[in-house]
C-alpha positions in Angstrom: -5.3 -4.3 11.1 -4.8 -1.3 9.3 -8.2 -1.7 6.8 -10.5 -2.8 9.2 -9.0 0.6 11.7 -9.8 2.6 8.4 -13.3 0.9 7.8 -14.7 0.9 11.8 -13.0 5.1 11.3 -15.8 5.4 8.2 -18.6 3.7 10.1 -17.9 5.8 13.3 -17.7 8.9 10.6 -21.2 7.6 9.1 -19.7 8.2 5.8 -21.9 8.1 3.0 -21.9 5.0 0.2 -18.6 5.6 -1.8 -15.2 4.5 -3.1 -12.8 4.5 -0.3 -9.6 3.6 -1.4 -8.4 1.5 2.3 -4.5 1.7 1.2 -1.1 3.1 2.7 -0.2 6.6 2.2 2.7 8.0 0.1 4.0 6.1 -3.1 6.3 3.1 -3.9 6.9 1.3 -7.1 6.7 -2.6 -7.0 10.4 -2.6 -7.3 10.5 0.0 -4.0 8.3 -2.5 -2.1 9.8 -5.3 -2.9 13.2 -3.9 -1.3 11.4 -2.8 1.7 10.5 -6.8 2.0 13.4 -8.5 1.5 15.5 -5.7 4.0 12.8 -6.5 6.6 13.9 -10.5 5.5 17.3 -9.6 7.0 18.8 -9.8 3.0 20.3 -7.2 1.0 17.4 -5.3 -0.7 20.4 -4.6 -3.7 19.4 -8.6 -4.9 15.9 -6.9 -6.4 16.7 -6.6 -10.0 14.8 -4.1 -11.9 12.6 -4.8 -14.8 10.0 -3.2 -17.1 6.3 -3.5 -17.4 7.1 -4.7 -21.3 9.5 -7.5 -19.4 7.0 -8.8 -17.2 4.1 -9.3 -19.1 0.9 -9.9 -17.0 -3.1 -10.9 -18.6 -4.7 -7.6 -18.3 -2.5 -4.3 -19.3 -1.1 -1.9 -16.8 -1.1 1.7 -16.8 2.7 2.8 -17.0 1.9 4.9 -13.3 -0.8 4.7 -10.9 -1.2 5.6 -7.2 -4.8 5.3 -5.3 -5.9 8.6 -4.1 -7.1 9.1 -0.7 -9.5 12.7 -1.8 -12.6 10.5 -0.8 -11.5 9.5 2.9 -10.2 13.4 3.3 -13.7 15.2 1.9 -15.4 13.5 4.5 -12.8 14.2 7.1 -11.1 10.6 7.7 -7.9 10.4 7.8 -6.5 7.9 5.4 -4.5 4.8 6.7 -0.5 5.8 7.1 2.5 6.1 5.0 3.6 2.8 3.7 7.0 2.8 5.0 6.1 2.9 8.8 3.0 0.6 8.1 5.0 -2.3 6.5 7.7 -1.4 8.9 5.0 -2.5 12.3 3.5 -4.8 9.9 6.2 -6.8 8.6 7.6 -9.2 11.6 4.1 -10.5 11.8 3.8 -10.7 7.7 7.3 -12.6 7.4 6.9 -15.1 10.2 3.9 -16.3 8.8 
């Protein structure tokens, strides 16, 4: 709901051919969003166990920190989509039932 708000926001803007990053605002770390999910499950978020990008090894390599900027949406004066929090907060009753 959120992306396709953001993308009929650029079209409406006529914003010119670009990367537009169509992501939450503010910051979170797996670990952070993974406790958001599993307190919107009803459980105790304090069952997410930390690990390290070394412990969880993955195909392609990582950068140790990285966080989409929104500088594109804002030059051409669109408003990127919301902070994370309230967004998965609206989002996730309809996200968990399925």
């Amino acid at each position: 709901v959120d992306l396709s708000d953001l993308i009929l926001r650029l079209v409406a803007a006529e914003a010119p051919a670009g990367t537009y990053h169509g992501t939450s605002s503010g910051q979170t770390s797996w670990h952070g969003f993974a406790q958001a999910a599993v307190l919107a499950a009803g459980l105790d978020p304090q069952i997410v166990r930390t690990t390290t990008s070394e412990a969880f090894v993955r195909p392609a390599p990582r950068p140790s920190y990285s966080v989409l900027g929104h500088e594109s949406l804002r030059s051409i004066g669109v408003e990127p989509i919301g902070d994370w929090r309230s967004r998965w907060e609206q989002a996730a009753p309809t996200v968990l039932a399925g």
